[in-house]
GUKETOR-161812 format. One line per 3 residues: number of its first residue (from 1); for each residue x negated, y, z of C-alpha. Coordinates in nm, 2 decimals, always signed. Last residue first. Layout:
BEGIN
NUM	X,Y,Z | ...
This chain:
BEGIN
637	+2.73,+0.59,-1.00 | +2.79,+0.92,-1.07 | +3.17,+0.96,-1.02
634	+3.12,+0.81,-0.68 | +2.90,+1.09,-0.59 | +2.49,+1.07,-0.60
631	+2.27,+1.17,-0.30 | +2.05,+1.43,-0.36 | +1.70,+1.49,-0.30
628	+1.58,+1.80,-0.40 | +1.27,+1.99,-0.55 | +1.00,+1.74,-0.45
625	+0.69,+1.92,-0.63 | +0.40,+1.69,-0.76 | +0.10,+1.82,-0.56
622	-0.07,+1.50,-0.60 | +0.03,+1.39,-0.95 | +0.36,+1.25,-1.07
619	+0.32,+1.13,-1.42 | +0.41,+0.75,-1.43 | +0.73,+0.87,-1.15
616	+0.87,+1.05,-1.47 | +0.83,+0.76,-1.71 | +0.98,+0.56,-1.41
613	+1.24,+0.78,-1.45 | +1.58,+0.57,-1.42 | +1.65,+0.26,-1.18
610	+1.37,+0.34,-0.94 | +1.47,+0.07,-0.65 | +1.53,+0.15,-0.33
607	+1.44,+0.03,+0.04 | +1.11,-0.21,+0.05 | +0.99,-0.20,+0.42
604	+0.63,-0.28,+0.42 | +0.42,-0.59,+0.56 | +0.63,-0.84,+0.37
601	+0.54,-0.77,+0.04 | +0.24,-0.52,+0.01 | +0.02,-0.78,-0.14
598	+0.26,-0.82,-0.42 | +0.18,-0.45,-0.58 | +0.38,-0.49,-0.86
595	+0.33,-0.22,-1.09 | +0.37,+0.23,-1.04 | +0.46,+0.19,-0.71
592	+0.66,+0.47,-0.49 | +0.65,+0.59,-0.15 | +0.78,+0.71,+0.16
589	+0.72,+0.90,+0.44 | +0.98,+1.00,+0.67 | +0.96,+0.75,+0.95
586	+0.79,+0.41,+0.97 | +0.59,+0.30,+1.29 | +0.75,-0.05,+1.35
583	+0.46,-0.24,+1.19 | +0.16,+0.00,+1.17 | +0.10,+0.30,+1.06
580	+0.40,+0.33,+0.81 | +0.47,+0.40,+0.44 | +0.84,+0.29,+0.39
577	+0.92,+0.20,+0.05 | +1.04,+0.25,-0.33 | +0.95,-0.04,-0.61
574	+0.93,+0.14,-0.89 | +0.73,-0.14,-1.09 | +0.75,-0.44,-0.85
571	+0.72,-0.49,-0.47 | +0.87,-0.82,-0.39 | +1.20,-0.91,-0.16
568	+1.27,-1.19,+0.15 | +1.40,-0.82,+0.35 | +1.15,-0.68,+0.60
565	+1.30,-0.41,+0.78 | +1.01,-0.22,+0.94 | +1.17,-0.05,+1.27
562	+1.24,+0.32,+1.27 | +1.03,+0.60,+1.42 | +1.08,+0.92,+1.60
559	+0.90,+1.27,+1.67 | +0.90,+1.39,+1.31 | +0.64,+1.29,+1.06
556	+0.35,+1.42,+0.90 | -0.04,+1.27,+0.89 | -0.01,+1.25,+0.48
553	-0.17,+1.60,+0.41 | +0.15,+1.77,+0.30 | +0.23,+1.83,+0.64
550	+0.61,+1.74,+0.66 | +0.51,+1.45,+0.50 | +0.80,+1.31,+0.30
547	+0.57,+1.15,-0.04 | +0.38,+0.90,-0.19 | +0.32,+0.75,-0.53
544	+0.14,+0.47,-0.57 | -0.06,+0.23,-0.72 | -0.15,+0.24,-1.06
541	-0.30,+0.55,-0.99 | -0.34,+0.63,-0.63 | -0.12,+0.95,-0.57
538	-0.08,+1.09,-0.21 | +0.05,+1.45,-0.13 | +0.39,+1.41,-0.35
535	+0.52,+1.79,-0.22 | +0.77,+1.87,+0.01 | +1.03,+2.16,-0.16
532	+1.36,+1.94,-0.05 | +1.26,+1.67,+0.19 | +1.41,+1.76,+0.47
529	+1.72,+1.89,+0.28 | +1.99,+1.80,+0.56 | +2.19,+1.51,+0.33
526	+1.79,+1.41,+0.22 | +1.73,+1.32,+0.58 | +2.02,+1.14,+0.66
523	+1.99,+0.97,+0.35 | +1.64,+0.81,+0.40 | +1.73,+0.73,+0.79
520	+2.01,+0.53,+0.70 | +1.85,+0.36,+0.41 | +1.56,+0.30,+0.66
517	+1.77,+0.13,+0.88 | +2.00,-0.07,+0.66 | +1.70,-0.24,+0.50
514	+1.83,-0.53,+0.25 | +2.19,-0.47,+0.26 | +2.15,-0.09,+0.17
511	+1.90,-0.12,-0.11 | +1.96,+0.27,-0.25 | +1.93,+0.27,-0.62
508	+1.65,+0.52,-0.71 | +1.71,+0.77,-1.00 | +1.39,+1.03,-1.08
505	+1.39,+1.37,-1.26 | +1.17,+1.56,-1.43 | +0.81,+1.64,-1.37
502	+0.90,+1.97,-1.18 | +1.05,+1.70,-0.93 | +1.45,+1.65,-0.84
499	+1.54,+1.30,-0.71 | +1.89,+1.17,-0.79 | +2.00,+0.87,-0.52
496	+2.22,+0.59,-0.59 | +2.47,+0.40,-0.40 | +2.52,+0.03,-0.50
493	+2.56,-0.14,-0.23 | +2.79,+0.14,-0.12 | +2.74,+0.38,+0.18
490	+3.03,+0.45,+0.40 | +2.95,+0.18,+0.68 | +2.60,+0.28,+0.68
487	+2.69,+0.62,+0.85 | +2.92,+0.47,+1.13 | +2.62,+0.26,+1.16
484	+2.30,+0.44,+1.26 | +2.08,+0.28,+1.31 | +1.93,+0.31,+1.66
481	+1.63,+0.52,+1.69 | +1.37,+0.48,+1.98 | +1.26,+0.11,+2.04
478	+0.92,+0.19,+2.13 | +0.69,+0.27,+1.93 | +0.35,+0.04,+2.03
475	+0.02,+0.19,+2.15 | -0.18,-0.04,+2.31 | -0.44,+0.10,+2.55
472	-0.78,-0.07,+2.49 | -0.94,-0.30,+2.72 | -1.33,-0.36,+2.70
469	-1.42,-0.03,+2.84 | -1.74,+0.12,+2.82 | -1.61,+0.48,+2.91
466	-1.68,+0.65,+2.56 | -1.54,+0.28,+2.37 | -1.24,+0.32,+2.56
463	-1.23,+0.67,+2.48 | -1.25,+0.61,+2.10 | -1.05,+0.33,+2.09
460	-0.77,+0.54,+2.24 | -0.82,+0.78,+2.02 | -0.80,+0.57,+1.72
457	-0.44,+0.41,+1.81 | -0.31,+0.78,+1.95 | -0.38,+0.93,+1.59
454	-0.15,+0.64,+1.40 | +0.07,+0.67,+1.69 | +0.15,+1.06,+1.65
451	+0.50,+1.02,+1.64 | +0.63,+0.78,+1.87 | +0.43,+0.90,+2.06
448	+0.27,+1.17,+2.22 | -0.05,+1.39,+2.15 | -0.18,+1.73,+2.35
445	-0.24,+1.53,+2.59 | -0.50,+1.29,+2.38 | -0.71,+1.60,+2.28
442	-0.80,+1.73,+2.58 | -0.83,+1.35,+2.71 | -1.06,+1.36,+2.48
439	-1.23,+1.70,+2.55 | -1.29,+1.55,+2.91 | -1.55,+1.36,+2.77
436	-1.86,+1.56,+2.95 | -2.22,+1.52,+2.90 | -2.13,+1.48,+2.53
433	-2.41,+1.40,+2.26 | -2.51,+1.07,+2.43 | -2.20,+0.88,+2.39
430	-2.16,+1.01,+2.00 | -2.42,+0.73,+1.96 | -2.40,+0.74,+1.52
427	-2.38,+0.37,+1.47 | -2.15,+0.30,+1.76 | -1.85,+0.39,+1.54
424	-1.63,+0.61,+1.82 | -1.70,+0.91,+1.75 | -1.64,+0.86,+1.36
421	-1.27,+0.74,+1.38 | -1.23,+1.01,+1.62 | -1.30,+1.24,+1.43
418	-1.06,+1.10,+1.15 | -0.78,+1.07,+1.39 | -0.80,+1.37,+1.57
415	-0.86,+1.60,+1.27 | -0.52,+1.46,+1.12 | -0.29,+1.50,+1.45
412	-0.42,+1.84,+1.55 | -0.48,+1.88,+1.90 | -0.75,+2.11,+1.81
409	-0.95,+2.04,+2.10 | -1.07,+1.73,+1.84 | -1.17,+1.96,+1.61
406	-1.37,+2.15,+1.83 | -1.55,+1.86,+1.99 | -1.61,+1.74,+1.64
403	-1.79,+2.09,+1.53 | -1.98,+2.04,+1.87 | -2.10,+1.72,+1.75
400	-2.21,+1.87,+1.43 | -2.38,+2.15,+1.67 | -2.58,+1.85,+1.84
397	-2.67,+1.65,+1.53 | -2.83,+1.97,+1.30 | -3.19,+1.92,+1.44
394	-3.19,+1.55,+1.39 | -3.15,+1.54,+1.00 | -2.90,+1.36,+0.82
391	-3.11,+1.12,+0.65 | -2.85,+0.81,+0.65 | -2.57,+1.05,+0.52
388	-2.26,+0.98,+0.83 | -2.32,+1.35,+0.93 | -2.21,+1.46,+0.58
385	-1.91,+1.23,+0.55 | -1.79,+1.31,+0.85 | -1.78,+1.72,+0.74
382	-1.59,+1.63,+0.44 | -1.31,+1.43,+0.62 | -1.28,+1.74,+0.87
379	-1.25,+1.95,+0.52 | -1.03,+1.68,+0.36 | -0.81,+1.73,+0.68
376	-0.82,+2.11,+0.72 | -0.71,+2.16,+0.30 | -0.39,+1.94,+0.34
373	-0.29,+2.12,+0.68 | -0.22,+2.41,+0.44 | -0.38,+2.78,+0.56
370	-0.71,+2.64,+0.66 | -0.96,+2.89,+0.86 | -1.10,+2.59,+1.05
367	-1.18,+2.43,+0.77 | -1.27,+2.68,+0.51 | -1.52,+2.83,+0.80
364	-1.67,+2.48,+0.83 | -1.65,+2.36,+0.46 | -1.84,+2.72,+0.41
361	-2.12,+2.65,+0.69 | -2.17,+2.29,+0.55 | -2.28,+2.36,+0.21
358	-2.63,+2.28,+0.24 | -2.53,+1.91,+0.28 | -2.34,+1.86,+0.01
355	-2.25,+1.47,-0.01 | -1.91,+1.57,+0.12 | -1.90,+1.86,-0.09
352	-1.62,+1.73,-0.37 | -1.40,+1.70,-0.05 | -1.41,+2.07,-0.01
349	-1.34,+2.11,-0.38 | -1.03,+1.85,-0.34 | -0.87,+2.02,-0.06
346	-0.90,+2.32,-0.28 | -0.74,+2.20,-0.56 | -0.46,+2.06,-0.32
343	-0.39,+2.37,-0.15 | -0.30,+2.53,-0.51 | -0.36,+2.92,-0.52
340	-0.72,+2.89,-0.65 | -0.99,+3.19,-0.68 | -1.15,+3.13,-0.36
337	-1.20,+2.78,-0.45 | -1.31,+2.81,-0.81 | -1.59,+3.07,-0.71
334	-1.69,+2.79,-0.42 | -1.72,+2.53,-0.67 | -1.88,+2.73,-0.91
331	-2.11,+2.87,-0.65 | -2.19,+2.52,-0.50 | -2.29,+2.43,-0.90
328	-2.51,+2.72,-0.94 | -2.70,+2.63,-0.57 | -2.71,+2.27,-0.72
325	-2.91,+2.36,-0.96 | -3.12,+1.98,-0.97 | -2.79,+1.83,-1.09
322	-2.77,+1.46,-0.98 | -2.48,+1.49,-0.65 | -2.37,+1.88,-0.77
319	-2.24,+1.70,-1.10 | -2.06,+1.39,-0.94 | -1.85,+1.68,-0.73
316	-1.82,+1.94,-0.97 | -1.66,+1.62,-1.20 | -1.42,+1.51,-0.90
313	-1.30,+1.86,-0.86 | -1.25,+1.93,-1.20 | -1.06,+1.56,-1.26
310	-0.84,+1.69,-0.95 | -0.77,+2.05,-1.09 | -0.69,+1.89,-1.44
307	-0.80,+2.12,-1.76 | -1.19,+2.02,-1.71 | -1.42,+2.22,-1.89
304	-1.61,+2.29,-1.63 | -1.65,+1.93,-1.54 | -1.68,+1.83,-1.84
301	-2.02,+2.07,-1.89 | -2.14,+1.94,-1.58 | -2.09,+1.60,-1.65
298	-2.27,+1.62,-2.00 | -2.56,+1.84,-1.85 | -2.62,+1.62,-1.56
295	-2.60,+1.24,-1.71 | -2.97,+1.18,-1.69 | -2.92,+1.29,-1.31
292	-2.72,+0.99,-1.24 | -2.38,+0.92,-1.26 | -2.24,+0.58,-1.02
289	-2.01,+0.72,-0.71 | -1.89,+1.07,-0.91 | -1.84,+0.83,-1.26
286	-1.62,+0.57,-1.09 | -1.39,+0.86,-0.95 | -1.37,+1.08,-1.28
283	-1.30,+0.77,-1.47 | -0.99,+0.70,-1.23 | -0.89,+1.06,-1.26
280	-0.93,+1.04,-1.63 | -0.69,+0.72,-1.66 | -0.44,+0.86,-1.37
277	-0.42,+1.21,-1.64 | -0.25,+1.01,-1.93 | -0.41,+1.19,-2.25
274	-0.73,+0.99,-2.20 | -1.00,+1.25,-2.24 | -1.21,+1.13,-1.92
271	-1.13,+0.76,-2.09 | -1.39,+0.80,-2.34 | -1.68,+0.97,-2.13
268	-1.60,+0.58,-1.86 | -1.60,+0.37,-2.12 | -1.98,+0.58,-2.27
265	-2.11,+0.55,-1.92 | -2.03,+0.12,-1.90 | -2.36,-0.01,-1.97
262	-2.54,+0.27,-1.87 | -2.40,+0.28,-1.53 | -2.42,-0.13,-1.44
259	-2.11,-0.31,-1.37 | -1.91,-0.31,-1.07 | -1.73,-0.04,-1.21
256	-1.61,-0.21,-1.49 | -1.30,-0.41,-1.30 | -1.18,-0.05,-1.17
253	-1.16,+0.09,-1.52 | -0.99,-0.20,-1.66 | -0.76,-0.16,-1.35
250	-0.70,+0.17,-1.52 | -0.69,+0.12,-1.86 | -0.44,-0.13,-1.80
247	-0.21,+0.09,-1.60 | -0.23,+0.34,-1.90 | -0.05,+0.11,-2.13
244	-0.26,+0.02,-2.42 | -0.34,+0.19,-2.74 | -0.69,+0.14,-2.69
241	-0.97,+0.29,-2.53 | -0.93,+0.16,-2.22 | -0.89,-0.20,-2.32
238	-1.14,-0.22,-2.59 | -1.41,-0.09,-2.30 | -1.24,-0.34,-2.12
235	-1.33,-0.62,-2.40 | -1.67,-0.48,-2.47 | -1.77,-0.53,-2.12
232	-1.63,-0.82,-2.04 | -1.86,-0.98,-2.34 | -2.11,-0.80,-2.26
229	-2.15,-1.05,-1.89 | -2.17,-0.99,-1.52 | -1.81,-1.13,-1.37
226	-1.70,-1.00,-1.10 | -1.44,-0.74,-1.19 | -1.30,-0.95,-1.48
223	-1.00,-1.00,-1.25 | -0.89,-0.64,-1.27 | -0.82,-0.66,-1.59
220	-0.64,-0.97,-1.52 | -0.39,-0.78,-1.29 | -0.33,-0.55,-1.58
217	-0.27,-0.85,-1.81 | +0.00,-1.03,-1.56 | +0.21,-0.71,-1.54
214	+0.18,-0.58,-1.91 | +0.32,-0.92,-2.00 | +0.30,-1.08,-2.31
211	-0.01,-1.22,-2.24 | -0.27,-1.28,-2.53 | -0.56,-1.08,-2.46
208	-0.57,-1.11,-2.13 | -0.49,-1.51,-2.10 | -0.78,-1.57,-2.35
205	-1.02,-1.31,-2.16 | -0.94,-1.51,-1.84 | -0.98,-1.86,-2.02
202	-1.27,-1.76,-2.14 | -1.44,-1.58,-1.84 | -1.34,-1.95,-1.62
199	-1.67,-2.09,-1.56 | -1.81,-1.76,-1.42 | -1.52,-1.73,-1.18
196	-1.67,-1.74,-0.87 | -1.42,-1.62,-0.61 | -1.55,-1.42,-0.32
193	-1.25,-1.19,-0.23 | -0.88,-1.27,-0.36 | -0.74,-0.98,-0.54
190	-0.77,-1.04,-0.88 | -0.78,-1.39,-0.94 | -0.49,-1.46,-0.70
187	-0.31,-1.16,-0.91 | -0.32,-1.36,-1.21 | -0.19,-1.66,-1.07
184	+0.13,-1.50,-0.89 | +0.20,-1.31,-1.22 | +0.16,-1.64,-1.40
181	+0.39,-1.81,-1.20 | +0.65,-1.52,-1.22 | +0.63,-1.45,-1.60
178	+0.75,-1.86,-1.64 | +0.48,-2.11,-1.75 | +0.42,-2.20,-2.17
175	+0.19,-1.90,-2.18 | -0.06,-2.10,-1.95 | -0.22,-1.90,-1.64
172	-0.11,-2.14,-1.44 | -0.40,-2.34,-1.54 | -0.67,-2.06,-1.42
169	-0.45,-2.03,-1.08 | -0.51,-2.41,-1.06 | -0.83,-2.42,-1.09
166	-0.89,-2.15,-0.85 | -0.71,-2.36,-0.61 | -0.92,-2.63,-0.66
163	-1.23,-2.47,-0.61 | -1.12,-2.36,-0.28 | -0.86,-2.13,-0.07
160	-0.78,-1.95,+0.26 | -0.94,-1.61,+0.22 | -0.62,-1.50,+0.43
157	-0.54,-1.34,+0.04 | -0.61,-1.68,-0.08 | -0.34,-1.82,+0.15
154	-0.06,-1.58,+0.00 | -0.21,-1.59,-0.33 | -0.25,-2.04,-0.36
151	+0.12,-2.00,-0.23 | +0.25,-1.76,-0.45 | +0.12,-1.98,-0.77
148	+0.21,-2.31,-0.60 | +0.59,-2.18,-0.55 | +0.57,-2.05,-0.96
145	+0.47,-2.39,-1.03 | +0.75,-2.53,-0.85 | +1.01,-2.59,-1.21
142	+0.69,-2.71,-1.38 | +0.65,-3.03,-1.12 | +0.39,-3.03,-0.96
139	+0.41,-3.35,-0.76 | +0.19,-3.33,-0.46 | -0.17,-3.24,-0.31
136	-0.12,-2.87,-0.40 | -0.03,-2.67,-0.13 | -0.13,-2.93,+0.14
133	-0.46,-2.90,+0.02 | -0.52,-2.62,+0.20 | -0.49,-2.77,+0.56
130	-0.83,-2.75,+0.68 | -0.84,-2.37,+0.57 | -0.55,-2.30,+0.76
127	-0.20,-2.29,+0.59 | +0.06,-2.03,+0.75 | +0.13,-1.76,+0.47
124	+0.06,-2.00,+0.19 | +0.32,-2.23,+0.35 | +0.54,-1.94,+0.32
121	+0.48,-1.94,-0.08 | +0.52,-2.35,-0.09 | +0.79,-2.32,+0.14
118	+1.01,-2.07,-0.14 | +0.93,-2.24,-0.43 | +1.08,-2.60,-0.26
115	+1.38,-2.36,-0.17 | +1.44,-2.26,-0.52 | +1.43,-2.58,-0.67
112	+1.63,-2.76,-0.43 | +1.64,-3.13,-0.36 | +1.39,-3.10,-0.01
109	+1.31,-3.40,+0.13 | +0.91,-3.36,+0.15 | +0.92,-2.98,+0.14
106	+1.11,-2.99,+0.46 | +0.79,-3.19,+0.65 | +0.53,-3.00,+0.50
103	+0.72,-2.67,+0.62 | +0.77,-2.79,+1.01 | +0.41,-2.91,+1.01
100	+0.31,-2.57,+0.88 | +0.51,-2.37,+1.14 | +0.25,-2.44,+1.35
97	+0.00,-2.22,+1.15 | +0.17,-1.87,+1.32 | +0.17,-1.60,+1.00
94	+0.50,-1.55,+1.12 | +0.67,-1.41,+0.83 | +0.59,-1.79,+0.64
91	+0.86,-1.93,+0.91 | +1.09,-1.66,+0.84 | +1.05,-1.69,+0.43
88	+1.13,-2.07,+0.53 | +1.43,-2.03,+0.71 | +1.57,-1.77,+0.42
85	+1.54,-2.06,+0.18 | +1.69,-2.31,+0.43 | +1.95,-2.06,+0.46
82	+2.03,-2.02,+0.08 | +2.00,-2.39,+0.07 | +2.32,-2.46,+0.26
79	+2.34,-2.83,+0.41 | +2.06,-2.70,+0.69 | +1.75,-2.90,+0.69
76	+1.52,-2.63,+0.69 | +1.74,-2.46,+1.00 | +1.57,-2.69,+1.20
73	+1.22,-2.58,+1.13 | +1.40,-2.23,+1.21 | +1.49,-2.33,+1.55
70	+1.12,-2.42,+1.64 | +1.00,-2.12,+1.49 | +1.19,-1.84,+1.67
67	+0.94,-1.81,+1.97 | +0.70,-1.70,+1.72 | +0.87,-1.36,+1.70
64	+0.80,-1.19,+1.37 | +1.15,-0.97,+1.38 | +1.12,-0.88,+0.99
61	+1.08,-1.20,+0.89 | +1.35,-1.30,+1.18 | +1.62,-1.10,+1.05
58	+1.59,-1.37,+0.76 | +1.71,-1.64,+1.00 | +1.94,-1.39,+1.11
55	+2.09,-1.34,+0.80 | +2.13,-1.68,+0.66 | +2.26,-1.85,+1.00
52	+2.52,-1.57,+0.97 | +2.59,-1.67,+0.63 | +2.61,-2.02,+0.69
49	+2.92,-1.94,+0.98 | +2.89,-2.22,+1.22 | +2.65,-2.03,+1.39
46	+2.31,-2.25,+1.55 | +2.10,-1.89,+1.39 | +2.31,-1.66,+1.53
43	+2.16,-1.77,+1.93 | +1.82,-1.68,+1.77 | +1.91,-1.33,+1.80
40	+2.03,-1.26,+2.17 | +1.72,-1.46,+2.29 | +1.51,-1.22,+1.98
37	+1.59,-0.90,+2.07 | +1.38,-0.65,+1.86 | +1.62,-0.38,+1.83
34	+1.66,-0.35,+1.49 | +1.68,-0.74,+1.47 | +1.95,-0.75,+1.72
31	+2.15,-0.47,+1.51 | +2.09,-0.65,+1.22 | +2.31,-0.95,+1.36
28	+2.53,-0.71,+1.52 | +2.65,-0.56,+1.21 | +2.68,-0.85,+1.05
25	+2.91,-0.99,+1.31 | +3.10,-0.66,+1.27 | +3.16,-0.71,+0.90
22	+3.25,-0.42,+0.71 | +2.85,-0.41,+0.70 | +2.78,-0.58,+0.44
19	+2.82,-0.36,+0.14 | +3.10,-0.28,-0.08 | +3.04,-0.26,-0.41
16	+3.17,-0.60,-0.52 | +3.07,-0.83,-0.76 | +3.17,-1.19,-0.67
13	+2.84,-1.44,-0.62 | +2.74,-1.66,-0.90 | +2.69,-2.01,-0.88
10	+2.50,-2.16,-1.22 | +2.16,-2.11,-1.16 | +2.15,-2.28,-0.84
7	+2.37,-2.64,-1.00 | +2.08,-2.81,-1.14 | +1.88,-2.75,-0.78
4	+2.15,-2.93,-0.60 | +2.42,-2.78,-0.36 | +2.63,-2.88,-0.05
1	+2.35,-3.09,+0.09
């Protein structure tokens, strides 16, 4: 091999702002992947030229054709570790458990650090529960411990794992390991479903308390989520009422709620005042699902005095669920709505009647009377939620189904998907409300992809389920926008982008080589002001940010799609990508994240980087203003 591990760190690649795609082979390489061809791509992959073998190997985690796997268990004995690095990624893209022979095998020989890390995280994509000791029954040495900590996450999060591997995240944990390996630890204890980790509350509070990362202690936060004890209590409750970063408060927040009301009430009163507003809307959320009526007169009194629309909303909410006036509380909220000029507030009031059921005539008429598409779809969303209640009475079933036959005649994108959604749950017998289904295929004409897919997926079920069919149309994009690459050609690797909120102002660096597509696509529509005057619809704090829906209601898009381009990268703090329905569905919509979000990598297209105002991107709320999106000249670079 042309390259040892002792010599990785060492080689540095010229800087140059020119991207890739001077080079026509390059071009055609991505090209192939773009278009899904997979015979005309694997034939890159026997190149002489390394980097061509490189690319297209990667192509192929984007590509996800099992028929690529044999070649790329070849490719992990190339001489040029970069490729056997981007041969592995591939093999772990396919989720396909024969790779894992292939993986085991290369691991075995393999003299490069960065490779060996890079199988042991694919063969956590691939691994069957038989097979889990195949991540850690070997050498560990400390240079592969941040391998073993993505692997044990990728398998976990397939709820492939065991004592063991739990065992291992614990030791990982250990200060003396790089940010990486314990990143990939701490977010195996967070996110993987069913662990036990009674044993372990020490060591977690330990690594909490003492972590120098904001990363690895915000995933821990959320780690403590299972774990019944007043010793987790006090330390969260320490958490959100500290100095802290506001993205530990949150998932501090989130890891209480499991816990029992009165134990946590007075955490979740102290962080409703928390000067950062994704702290009291996270508050506002966990008290709304757990308040009871001994908590009426506090939570009514917040709520009124409430200075943020969405903590308002939440709080009339949770106070019209336990008051016992909750005619004076529907007037509030319906007084507040009629006198509000945001959309957004008064999506949120309809939403805060889902568990209303007396209100129903006013989310009706509000719904059907909508002047933003954002206040229709969390009235439709509303009106589900109150015939889903487990008392909801008899007499009312046949004119809710008529409400749903209405929305559904609509032809709108957003009440079609969520209606359907509820038609076609089997719980609620929609089949014998209907003597008729033609308002389906109503609905369904009045529909076409590629750009109402995500509706289209639902409805489908829907009427397959109406007509007792097993089969279900699939409804793929098809290939329907070709990059564009006389445009790519003049972008650097560098190229920046200035976006304009009334929070301030945001700088992403465009990732060019890693997504071609969706750079494309991104610039073209900022160069024609698409996005100029949208709004941020979507913000899950210390999650994301999310914004291009032509709606404002997050079922927008234009009538095209681009392919997910899914470059060998990780979602991190301002991490900037393609929100999709489905693989291959992405078009204007696009988000932010606020901390590494690892469970999103390799499922959706990462294509910028925030590279100034992430303090600005920290206080984006739903309803956040896009003002322009411009990209940067040379002489701003």
């Amino acid at each position: 091999m042309l390259c040892i591990a002792a010599c990785e760190s060492k080689v540095k690649k010229p800087v140059t702002n020119v991207n890739l795609f001077s080079d026509s082979v390059v071009v055609d390489i991505y090209d192939l992947a773009d278009r899904r061809d997979t015979e005309a791509l694997l034939a890159y992959l026997d190149h002489d030229n390394a980097e061509y073998r490189r690319l297209s190997a990667e192509a192929f985690g984007s590509v996800k054709d099992t028929m690529a796997i044999p070649k790329l268990g070849i490719l992990l004995n190339d001489d040029h570790a970069e490729v056997r690095k981007a041969a592995a990624y591939a093999l772990g893209q396919s989720y396909d458990s024969s790779a894992v022979r292939l993986l085991v095998q290369a691991l075995s020989g393999e003299d490069s650090v960065m490779v060996k890390n890079q199988m042991l995280e694919a063969l956590g994509k691939v691994v069957t529960q038989p097979q889990i000791e195949l991540l850690y029954k070997r050498p560990i040495e400390d240079e592969i411990k941040e391998g073993l900590a993505w692997g044990l996450y990728r398998a976990g999060l397939r709820s492939v794992y065991d004592g063991v591997t739990t065992e291992w995240a614990i030791n990982l944990l250990d200060s003396a390991n790089t940010y990486l390996t314990r990143l990939g630890a701490a977010h195996y204890l967070a996110r993987i479903k069913g662990l036990d980790l009674k044993k372990y509350q020490k060591e977690i509070i330990d690594a909490l308390t003492r972590d120098q990362s904001v990363n690895v202690r915000m995933a821990l936060a959320s780690a403590l989520k299972n774990l019944n004890s007043k010793a987790v209590i006090e330390l969260l409750s320490k958490e959100i009422i500290g100095d802290n970063d506001y993205r530990v408060k949150v998932n501090s927040l989130k890891a209480l709620y499991n816990y029992e009301y009165e134990e946590i009430k007075v955490a979740l009163y102290n962080a409703l005042t928390d000067k950062n507003v994704n702290v009291a809307i996270t508050a506002a959320d966990i008290i709304y699902e757990k308040a009871d009526s001994s908590d009426e007169i506090y939570i009514t009194e917040a709520a009124l005095k409430a200075t943020n629309w969405r903590v308002k909303a939440i709080l009339l909410g949770s106070a019209l669920k336990i008051t016992n006036s909750k005619s004076e509380i529907f007037r509030q909220i319906k007084e507040q709505y009629e006198s509000s000029k945001n959309p957004y507030f008064k999506a949120a009031l309809l939403t805060s009647l889902s568990d209303y059921l007396k209100g129903y005539d006013f989310i009706i008429t509000k719904t059907f009377a909508a002047e933003h598409p954002a206040i229709a779809t969390a009235g439709t969303e509303a009106l589900v939620s109150l015939r889903m209640q487990p008392s909801f009475p008899e007499e009312l079933k046949p004119a809710f189904a008529d409400i749903f036959k209405q929305a559904m005649e609509t032809g709108d994108i957003a009440m079609v998907a969520i209606t359907s959604n509820l038609l076609s749950d089997t719980t609620y017998h929609f089949k014998e409300e209907y003597d008729s289904i033609d308002f389906l295929y109503t609905a369904k004409s009045k529909l076409s992809l590629p750009k109402d897919n995500e509706a289209l997926q639902v409805l489908n079920k829907t009427i397959a389920y109406f007509e007792g069919k097993d089969d279900i149309p699939v409804t793929v994009n098809e290939f329907n926008h070709p990059i564009d690459w006389d445009l790519i050609k003049t972008i650097p690797q560098n190229q920046k982008v200035l976006v304009k909120t009334d929070k301030g102002d945001i700088t992403m660096r465009l990732l060019v080589n890693e997504a071609p597509g969706s750079v494309a696509n991104f610039v073209q529509l900022a160069k024609s002001g698409y996005f100029n005057g949208k709004n941020f619809h979507r913000v899950v704090p210390n999650f994301v940010v999310q914004g291009g829906c032509n709606r404002g209601d997050g079922y927008g898009g234009e009538n095209y799609s681009i392919r997910s381009e899914l470059a060998n990268l990780r979602y991190q703090e301002g991490s900037v990508g393609m929100a999709s329905a489905g693989k291959d569905t992405e078009g204007t919509q696009w988000f932010i994240t606020h901390s590494p979000t690892p469970h999103l990598d390799g499922r959706y297209t990462i294509f910028a980087q925030v590279t100034d105002g992430m303090d600005v991107v920290h206080q984006v709320e739903v309803g956040t203003v896009i003002q322009s999106v411009e990209v940067l000249g040379d002489k701003q670079k």
